[in-house]
C-alpha positions in Angstrom: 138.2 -2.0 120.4 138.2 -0.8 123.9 138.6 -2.5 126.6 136.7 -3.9 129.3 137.6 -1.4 131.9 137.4 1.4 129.3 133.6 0.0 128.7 132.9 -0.2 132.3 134.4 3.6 132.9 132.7 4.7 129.7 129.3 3.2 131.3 129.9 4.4 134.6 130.7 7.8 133.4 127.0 8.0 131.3 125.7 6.8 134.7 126.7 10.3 136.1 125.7 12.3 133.3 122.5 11.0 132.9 122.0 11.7 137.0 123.4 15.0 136.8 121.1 15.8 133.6 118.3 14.1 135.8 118.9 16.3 138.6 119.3 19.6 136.7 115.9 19.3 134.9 114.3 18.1 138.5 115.6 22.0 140.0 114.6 23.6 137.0 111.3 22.3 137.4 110.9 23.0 140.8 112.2 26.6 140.3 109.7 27.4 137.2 106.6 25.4 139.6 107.8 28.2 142.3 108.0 31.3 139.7 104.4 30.3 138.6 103.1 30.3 142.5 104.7 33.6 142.8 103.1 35.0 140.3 99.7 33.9 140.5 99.3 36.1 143.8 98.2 39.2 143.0 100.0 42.0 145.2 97.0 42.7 148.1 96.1 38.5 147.9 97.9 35.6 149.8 100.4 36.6 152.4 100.2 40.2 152.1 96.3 40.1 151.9 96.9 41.2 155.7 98.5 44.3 154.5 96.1 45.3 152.1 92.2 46.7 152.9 91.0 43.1 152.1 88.5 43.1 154.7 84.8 42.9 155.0 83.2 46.7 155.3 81.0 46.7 158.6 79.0 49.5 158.7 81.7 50.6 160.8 84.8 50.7 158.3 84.0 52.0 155.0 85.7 54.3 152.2 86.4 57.3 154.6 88.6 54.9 156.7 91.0 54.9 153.3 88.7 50.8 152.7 89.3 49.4 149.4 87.1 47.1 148.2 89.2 43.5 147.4 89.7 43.2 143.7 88.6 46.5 143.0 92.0 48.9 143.6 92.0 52.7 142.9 93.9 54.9 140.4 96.8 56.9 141.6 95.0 59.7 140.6 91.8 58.9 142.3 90.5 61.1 145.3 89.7 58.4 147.2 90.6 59.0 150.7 93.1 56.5 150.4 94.7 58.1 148.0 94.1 61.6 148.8 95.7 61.2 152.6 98.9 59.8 151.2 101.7 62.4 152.3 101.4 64.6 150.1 105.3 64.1 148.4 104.6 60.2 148.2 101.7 61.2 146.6 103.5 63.4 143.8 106.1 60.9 143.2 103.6 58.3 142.9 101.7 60.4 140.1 104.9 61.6 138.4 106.4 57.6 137.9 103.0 56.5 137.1 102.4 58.8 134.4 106.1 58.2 132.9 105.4 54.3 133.2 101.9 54.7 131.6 103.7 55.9 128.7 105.6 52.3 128.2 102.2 50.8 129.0 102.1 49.9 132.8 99.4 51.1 134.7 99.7 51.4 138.6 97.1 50.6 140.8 96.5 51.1 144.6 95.9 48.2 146.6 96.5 50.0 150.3 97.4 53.3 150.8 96.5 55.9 153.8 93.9 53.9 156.7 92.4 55.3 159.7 93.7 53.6 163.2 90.2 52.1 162.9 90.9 49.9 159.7 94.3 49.3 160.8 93.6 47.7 163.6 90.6 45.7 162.3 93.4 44.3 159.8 95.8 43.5 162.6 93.3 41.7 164.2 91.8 39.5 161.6 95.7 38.8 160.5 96.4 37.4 164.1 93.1 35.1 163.5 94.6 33.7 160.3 97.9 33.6 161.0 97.2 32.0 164.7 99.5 34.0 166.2 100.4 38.1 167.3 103.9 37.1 166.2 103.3 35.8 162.8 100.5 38.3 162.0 103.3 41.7 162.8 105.3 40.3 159.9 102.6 41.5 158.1 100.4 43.9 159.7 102.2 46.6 162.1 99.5 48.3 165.1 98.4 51.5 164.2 100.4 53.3 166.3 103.6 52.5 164.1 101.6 52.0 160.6 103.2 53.9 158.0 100.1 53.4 156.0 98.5 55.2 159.5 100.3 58.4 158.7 99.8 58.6 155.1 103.4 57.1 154.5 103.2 53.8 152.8 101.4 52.4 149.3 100.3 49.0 148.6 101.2 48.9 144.3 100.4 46.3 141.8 99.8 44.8 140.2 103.1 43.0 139.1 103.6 44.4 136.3 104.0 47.9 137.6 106.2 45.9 140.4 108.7 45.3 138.4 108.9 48.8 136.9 109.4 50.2 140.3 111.9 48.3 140.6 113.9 49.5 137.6 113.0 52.9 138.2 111.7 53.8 140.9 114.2 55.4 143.2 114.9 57.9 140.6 111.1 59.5 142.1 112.3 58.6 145.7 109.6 55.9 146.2 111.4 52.6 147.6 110.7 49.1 149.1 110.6 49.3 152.5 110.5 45.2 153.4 111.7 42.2 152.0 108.5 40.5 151.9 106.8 43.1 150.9 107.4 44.1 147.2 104.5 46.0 146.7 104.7 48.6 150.0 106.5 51.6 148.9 107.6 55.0 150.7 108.6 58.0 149.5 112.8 58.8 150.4 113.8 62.4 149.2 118.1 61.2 148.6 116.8 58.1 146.7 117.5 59.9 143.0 121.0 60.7 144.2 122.4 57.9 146.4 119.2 54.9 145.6 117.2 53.2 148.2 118.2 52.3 151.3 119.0 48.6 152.4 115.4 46.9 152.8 114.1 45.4 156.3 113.5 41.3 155.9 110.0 42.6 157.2 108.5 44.7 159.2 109.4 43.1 162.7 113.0 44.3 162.3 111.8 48.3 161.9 112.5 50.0 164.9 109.6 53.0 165.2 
């Protein structure tokens, strides 16, 4: 027979495992809710829609400006301006992992790639009308005077998929994430293969150009 203070501690102690049991399936929840958020924003949509050429054409912007019509993203191997006017090495690399990952069945697609100053800044401005502020919107969008996608030096990749194969492999082609918050811009570094990608910026606000 146990005692009553053994009774109590044995009650007591179920008290604590039933809040720490409690509490555990409360963070696992929460953690599984945030997973399924995560993934239900296709790379180019949400946030990084500001990034991507998610933006009405206006007679004034179109294809030749490296627009991409929103939901509708090109092939690597397209010959699409925006594809075509990638740098010419981020352009190779791009082709060469997405034929070896096509092979394990991911496909690649391009969301963003090379823009004209024109579309740039017409996506820097409509991100500092949603985002209510210049501050907010240059985590996001940079001005087309310091665009990589400007120069032909950045690609917008999804969808997540083909993410997440990148990130497995793709430094051995030299094509890197460039910013925290951005896991589908990639560049193109040349000593990735041999010494891996560099440390990545929280966002683009900490590049110095």
């Amino acid at each position: 027979m146990h005692s009553t203070s053994a009774r109590t501690r044995d009650r007591r102690l179920a008290a604590v495992v039933a809040t720490v049991i409690t509490a555990l399936v409360a963070l696992v929840f929460a953690a599984l809710q945030a997973l399924s958020a995560v993934s239900a924003v296709t790379p180019g949509e949400g946030p990084q829609g500001a990034e991507s050429a998610d933006v009405a054409a206006d007679g004034r912007i179109d294809g030749a400006d490296g627009y991409i019509t929103s939901g509708q993203p090109l092939s690597v191997f397209d010959d699409a301006p925006a594809v075509a006017n990638l740098d010419p090495q981020l352009l190779e690399a791009l082709r060469a992992a997405a034929t070896d990952a096509a092979q394990q069945g991911v496909e690649f697609e391009v969301n963003g790639g090379w823009r004209s100053a024109e579309l740039q800044q017409k996506l820097l401005s409509d991100a500092e009308a949603k985002y209510g502020s210049a501050a907010e919107a240059a985590r996001w969008v940079a001005t087309p005077e310091a665009s990589e996608h400007v120069t032909g030096d950045a690609v917008d990749v999804g969808p997540w998929k083909a993410l997440d194969w990148l990130v497995a492999h793709g430094a051995q082609y030299g094509l890197c994430q460039i910013y925290g918050n951005e896991a589908w811009h990639y560049e193109f570094r040349a000593d990735a293969p041999s010494i891996g990608c560099p440390a990545m910026y929280r966002d683009p606000t900490e590049r110095t150009r």
